[in-house]
C-alpha positions as CSV (number, residue, x, y, z in Angstrom):
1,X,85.9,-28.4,-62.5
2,X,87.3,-32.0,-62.5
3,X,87.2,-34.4,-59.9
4,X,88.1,-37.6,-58.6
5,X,85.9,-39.8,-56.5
6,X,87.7,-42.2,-53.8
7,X,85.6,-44.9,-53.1
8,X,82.8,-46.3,-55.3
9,X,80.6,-47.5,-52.3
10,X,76.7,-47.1,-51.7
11,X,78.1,-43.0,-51.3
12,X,80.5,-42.7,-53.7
13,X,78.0,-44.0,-56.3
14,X,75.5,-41.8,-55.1
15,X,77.2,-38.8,-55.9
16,X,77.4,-40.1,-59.2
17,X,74.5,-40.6,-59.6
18,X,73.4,-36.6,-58.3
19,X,76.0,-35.3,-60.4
20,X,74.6,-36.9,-63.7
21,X,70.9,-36.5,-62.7
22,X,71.0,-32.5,-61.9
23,X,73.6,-31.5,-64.2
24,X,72.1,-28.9,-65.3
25,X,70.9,-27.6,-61.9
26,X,74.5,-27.9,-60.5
27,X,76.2,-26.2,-63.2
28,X,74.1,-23.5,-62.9
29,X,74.8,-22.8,-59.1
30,X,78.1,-24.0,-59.4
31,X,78.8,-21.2,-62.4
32,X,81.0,-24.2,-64.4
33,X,80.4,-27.9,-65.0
34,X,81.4,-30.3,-62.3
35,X,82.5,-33.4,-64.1
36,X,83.9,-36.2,-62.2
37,X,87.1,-37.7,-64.4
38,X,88.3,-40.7,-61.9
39,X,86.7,-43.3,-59.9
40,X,89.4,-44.7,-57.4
41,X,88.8,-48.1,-56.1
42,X,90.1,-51.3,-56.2
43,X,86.9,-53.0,-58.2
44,X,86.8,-52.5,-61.2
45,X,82.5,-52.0,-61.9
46,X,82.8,-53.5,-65.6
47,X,79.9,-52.5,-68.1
48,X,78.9,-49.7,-65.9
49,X,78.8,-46.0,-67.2
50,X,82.3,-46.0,-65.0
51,X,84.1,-48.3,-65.9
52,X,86.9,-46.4,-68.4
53,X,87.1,-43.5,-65.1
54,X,88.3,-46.5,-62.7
55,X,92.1,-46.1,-61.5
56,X,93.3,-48.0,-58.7
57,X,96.4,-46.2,-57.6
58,X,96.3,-42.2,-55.7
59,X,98.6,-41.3,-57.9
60,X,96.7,-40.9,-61.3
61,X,94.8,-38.1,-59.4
62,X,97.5,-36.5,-57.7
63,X,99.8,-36.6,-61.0
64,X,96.9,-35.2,-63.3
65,X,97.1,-31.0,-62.8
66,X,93.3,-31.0,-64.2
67,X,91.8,-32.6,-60.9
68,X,91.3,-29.8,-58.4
69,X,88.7,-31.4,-56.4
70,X,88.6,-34.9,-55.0
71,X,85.6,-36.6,-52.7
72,X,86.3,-38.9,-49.8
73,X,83.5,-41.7,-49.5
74,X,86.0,-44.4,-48.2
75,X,85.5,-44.6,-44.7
76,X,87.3,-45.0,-42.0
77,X,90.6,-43.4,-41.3
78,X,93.1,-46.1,-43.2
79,X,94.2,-45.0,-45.9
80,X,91.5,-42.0,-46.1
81,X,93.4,-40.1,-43.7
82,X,97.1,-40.3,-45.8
83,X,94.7,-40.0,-49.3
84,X,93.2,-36.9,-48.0
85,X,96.2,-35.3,-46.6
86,X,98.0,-35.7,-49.6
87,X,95.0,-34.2,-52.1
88,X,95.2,-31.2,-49.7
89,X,98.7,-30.5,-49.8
90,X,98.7,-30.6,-53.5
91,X,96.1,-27.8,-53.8
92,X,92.8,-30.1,-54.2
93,X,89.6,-29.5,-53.0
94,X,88.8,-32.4,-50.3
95,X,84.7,-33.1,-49.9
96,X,84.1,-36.1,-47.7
97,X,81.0,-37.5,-45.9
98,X,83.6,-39.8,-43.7
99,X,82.8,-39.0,-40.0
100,X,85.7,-41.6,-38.6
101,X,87.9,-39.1,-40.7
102,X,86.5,-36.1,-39.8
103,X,86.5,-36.6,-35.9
104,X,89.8,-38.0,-35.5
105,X,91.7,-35.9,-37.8
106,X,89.6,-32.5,-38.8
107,X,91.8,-30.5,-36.8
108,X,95.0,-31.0,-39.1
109,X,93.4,-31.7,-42.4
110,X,91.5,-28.3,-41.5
111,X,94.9,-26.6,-41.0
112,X,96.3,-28.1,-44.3
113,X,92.9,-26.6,-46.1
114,X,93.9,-23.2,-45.2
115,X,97.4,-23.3,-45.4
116,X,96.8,-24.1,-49.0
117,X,93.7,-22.3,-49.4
118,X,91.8,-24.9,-50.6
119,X,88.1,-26.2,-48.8
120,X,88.0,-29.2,-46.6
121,X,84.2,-29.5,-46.6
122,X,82.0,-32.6,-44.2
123,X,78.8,-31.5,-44.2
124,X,77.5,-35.3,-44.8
125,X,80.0,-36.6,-42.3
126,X,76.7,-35.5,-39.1
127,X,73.1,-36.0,-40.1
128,X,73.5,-37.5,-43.3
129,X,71.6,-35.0,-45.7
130,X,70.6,-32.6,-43.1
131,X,72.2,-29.7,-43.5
132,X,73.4,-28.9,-40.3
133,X,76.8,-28.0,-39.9
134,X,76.4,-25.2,-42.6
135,X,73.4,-24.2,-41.0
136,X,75.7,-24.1,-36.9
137,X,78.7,-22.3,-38.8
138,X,76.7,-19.7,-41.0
139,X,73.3,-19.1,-40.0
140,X,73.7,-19.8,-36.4
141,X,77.4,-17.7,-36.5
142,X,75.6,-14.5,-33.7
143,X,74.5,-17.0,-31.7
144,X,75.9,-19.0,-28.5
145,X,74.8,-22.2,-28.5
146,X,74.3,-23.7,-25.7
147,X,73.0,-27.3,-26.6
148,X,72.9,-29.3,-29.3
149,X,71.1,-32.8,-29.0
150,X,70.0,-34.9,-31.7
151,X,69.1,-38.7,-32.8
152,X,72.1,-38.9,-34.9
153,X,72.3,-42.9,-36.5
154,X,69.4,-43.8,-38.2
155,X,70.4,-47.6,-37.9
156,X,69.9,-47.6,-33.8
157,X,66.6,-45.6,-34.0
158,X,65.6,-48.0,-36.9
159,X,65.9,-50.6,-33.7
160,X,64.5,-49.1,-31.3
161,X,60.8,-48.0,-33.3
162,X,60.1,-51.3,-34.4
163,X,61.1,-52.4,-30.2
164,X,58.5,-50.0,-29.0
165,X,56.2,-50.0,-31.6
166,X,55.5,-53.3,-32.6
167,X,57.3,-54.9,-29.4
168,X,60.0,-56.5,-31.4
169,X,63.1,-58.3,-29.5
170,X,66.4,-55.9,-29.6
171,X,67.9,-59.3,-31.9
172,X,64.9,-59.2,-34.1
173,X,65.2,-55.5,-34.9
174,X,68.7,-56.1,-35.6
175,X,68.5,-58.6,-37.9
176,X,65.9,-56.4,-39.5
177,X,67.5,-53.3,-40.0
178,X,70.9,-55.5,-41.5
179,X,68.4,-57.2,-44.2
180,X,67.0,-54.3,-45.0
181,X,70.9,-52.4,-45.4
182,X,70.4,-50.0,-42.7
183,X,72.5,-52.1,-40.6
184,X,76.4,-53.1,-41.4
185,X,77.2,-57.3,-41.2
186,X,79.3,-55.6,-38.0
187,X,77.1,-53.2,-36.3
188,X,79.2,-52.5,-33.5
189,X,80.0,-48.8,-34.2
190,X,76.0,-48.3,-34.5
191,X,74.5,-49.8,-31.6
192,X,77.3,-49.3,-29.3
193,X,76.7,-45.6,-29.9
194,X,80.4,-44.6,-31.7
195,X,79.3,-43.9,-34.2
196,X,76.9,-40.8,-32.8
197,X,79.6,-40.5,-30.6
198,X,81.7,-39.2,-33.6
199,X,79.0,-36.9,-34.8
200,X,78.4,-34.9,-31.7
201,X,81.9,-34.3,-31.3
202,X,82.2,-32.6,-35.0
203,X,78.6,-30.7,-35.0
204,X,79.6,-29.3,-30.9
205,X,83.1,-28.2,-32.5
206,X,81.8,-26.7,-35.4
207,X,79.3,-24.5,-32.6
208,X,81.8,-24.0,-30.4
209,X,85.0,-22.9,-32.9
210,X,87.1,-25.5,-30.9
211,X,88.4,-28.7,-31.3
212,X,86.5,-32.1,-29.7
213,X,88.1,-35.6,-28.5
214,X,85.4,-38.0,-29.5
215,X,87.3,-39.9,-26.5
216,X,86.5,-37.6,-23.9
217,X,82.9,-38.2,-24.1
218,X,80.9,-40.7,-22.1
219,X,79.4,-43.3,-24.9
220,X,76.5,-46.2,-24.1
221,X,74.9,-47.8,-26.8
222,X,71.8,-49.4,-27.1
223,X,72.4,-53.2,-26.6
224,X,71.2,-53.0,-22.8
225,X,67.9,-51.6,-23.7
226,X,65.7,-54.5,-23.6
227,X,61.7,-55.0,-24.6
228,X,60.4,-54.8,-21.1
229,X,62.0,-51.6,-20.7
230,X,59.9,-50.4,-23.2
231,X,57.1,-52.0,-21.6
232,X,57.5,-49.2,-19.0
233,X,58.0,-46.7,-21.3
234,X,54.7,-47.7,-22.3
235,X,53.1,-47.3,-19.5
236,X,54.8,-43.7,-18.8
237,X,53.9,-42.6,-22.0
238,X,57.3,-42.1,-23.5
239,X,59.8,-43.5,-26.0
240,X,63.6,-44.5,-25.7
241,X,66.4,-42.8,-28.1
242,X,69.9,-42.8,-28.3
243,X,71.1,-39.3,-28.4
244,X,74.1,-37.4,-28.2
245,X,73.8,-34.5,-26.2
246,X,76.1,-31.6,-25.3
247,X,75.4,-28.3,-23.2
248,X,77.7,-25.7,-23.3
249,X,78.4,-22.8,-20.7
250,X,81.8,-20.8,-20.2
251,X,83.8,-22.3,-23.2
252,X,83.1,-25.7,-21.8
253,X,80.8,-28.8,-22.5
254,X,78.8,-31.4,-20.5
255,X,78.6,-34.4,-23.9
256,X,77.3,-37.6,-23.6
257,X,76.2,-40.4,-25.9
258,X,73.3,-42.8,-23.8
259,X,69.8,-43.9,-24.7
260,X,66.8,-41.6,-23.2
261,X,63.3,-41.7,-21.8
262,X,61.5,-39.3,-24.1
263,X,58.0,-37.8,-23.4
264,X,55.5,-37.0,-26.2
265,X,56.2,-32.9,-25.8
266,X,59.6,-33.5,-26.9
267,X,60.3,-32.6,-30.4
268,X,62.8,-35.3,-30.9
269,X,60.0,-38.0,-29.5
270,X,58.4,-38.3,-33.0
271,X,62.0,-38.9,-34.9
272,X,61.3,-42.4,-36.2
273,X,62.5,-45.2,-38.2
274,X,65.9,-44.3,-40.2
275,X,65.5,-40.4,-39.6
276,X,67.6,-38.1,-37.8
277,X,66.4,-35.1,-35.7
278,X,68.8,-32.4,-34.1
279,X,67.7,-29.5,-31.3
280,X,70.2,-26.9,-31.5
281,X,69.0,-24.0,-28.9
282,X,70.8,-20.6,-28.8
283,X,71.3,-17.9,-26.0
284,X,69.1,-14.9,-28.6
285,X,67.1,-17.5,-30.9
286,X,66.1,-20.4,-28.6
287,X,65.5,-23.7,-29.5
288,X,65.3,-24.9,-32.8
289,X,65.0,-28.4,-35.1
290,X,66.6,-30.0,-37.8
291,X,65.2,-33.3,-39.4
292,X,65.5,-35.4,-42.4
293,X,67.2,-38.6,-43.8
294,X,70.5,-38.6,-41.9
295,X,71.9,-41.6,-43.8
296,X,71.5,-43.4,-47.3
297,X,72.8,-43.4,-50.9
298,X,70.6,-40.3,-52.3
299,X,70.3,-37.8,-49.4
300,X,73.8,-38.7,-48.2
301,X,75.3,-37.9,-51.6
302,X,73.3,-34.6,-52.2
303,X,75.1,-33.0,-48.8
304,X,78.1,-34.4,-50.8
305,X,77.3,-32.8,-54.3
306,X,75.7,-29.4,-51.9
307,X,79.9,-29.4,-50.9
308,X,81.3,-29.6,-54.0
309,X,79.5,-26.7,-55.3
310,X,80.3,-24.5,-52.5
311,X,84.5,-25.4,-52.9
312,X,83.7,-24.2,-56.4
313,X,82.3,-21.3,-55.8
314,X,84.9,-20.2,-52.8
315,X,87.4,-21.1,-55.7
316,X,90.9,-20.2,-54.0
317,X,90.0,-17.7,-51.3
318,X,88.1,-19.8,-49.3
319,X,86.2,-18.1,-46.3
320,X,87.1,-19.6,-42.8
321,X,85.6,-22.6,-41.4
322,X,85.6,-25.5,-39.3
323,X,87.7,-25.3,-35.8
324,X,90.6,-24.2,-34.4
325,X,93.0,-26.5,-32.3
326,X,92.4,-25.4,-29.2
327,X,90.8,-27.9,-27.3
328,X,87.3,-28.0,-25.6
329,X,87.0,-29.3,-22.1
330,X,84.8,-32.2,-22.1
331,X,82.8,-33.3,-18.7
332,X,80.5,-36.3,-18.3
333,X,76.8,-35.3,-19.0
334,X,76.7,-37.1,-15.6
335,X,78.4,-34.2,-13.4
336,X,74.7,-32.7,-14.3
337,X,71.8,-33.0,-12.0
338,X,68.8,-35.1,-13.9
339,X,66.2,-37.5,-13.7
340,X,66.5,-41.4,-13.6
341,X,64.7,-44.0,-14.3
342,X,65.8,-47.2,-12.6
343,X,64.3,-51.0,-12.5
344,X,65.4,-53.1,-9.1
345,X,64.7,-56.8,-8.6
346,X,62.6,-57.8,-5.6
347,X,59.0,-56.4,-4.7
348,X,57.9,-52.7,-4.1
349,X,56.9,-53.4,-0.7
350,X,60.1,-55.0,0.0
351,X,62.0,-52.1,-0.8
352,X,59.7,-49.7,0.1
353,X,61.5,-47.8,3.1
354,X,65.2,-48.4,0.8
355,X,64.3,-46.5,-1.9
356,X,62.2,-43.5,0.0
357,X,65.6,-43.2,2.1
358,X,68.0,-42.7,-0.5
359,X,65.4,-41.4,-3.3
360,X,63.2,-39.3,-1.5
361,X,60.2,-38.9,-3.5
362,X,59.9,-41.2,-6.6
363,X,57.4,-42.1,-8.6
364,X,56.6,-46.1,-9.0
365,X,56.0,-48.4,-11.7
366,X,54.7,-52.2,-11.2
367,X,54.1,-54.3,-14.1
368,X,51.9,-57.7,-13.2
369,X,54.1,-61.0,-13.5
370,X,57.5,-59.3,-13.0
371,X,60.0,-60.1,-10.1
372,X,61.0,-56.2,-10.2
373,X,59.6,-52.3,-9.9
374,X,61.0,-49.3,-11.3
375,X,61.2,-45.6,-10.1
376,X,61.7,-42.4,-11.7
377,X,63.9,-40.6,-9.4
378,X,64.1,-36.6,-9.2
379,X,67.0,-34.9,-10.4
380,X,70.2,-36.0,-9.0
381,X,74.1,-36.3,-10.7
382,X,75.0,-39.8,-11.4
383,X,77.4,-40.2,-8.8
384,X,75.0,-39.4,-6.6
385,X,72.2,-41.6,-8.6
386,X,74.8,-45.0,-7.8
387,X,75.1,-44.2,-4.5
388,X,71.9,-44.8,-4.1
389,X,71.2,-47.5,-5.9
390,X,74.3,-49.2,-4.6
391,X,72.7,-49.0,-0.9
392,X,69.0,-49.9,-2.5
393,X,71.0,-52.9,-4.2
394,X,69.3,-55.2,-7.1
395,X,70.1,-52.2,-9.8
396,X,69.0,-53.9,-13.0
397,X,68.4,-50.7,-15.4
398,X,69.3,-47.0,-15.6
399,X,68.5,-44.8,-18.3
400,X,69.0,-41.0,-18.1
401,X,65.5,-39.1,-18.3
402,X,65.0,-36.3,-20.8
403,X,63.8,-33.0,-19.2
């Protein structure tokens, strides 16, 4: 098998680097040698082992009959959407670990796959090297699932260990994470949660056999969570995460992407630093757990490399996979009844009688030397929850508990 590589980045270059070092593994499981024969970018990596495989233009790949598989490690949608299109409608392979890609445009791209019975494969596009979407599409294929909740970007939940761990300022663990490469110089798609956003909306259509509009789900980031909110946490005895959560029931979905209050007995509550965690739970096998490295250059590429042998082996008859284009209907997470934790300004005693009259029966937390209290509230929808707090007035937090 030849193939082309589009984009040399920190991905492409990893799956390189996995071809090269496990040769002889992957030829073996492959049945044939997978040897990569262009390297499309626009640098042009002089005195590296590449350097004679660089092309800069498409059309060296799509104008050479030996290529039948390329991999996508561009990112983004421009031009990796056109590029990938056009390899699949010439008969090529298409492996890609670009999530942008995959949640905007899977539906079609899936289509073209078929039509032309070739494999349009994303396993590394949600959870990085975790191999999950294999495991929701095959091993998980008898059962209903009925959520799927995970700690999907690495970068955010970088952020938030060192915030409740060593107390750091949200800016300090920022700046961290982006020295350290975990963080892009623009980190917006990270911290303002589209980035899990994207992922939940390709792992719940890969479970549910129907397309997802990343749109349509209700997104919050993690740039309102602040150090004294983990100073409660603290004191509760639980963590924050961003997660991106979606329950299914009657061919429909509850999503949302928000930071959490996790306790201790949660599985995903010990998911720290860079890794990724996933709960899928099932109506016959119950809850399960997936975790590993769900980003960087090694694990990253070996979901890319784990693709490449599987279009290899499916050859031209392909089995079925991915979504169809009907279309799942999204609701807010909100519309659900759940826990809240919520910090007011002014004193406990001030607001005493407010909060028991909207709330009911909360539990409080005081911290010594702060012009506020919170509550954790018991379960109620978020319209509900803001009706509330509206009439209580002073709302300066809400974060969604996890029960």
């Amino acid at each position: 098998m030849k193939a082309a590589i589009m984009g040399y980045g920190t991905i492409g270059s990893g799956v390189y680097e996995v071809l090269l070092k496990n040769t002889e593994t992957i030829t073996k499981r492959a049945g044939e040698p997978i040897e990569v024969k262009y390297i499309l970018d626009l640098k042009e990596f002089p005195g590296t082992p590449v350097e004679q495989k660089v092309v800069h233009e498409l059309s060296a790949i799509l104008e050479d009959p030996e290529i039948g598989m390329v991999v996508e490690t561009m990112g983004g949608t421009t031009p990796a959407y056109e590029f990938v299109k056009r390899c699949l409608e010439t008969g090529r392979h298409v492996v890609t670990s670009n999530k942008a890609l995959v949640a905007a445009h899977g539906t079609e791209l899936l289509e073209i796959a078929a039509d032309k019975r070739v494999s349009f494969l994303f396993e590394a596009s949600a959870g990085g090297g975790i191999p999950i979407i294999r495991t929701l599409y095959d091993s998980l294929a008898g059962e209903e699932i009925r959520e799927i909740s995970g700690i999907l970007n690495g970068t955010t939940n970088y952020i938030l260990t060192k915030m409740y761990e060593e107390g750091w300022a949200f800016d300090k663990a920022l700046k961290t994470a982006q020295e350290l490469g975990y963080a892009e110089h623009d980190p917006a798609a990270d911290i303002e949660g589209h980035d899990t956003c994207r992922k939940i909306a390709i792992l719940t259509a890969v479970a549910a056999g129907k397309e997802v509009n990343f749109e349509d789900i209700p997104t919050e980031g993690i740039t309102g969570i602040s150090d004294l909110d983990f100073s409660y946490a603290a004191r509760l005895g639980v963590s924050i995460k961003l997660l991106g959560n979606c329950k299914c029931e009657g061919g429909e979905a509850w999503m949302e992407v928000a930071p959490a209050l996790i306790n201790a007995k949660d599985p995903l509550y010990s998911v720290e630093d860079v890794f990724n965690g996933i709960l899928v739970e099932g109506n016959m096998l119950g809850m399960s757990m997936y975790y590993g490295s769900g980003a960087g250059k090694l694990p990253t590429a070996s979901a890319v490399v784990g693709d490449m042998i599987a279009a290899v082996l499916a050859g031209r008859q392909p089995k079925p996979f991915g979504w169809s284009r009907e279309r799942m209907t999204v609701h807010a997470a909100g519309e659900l009844r759940r826990r809240y934790f919520a910090r007011f300004e002014g004193s406990r005693e001030q607001k005493r009688d407010d909060v028991r009259e909207t709330f009911g029966q909360v539990k409080w937390i005081v911290l010594e030397g702060q012009d506020e209290f919170a509550v954790l509230t018991g379960e109620m929808t978020e319209a509900e929850f803001m009706a509330a707090a509206e009439k209580v007035a002073g709302l300066r937090q809400k974060i969604v508990v996890r029960t």
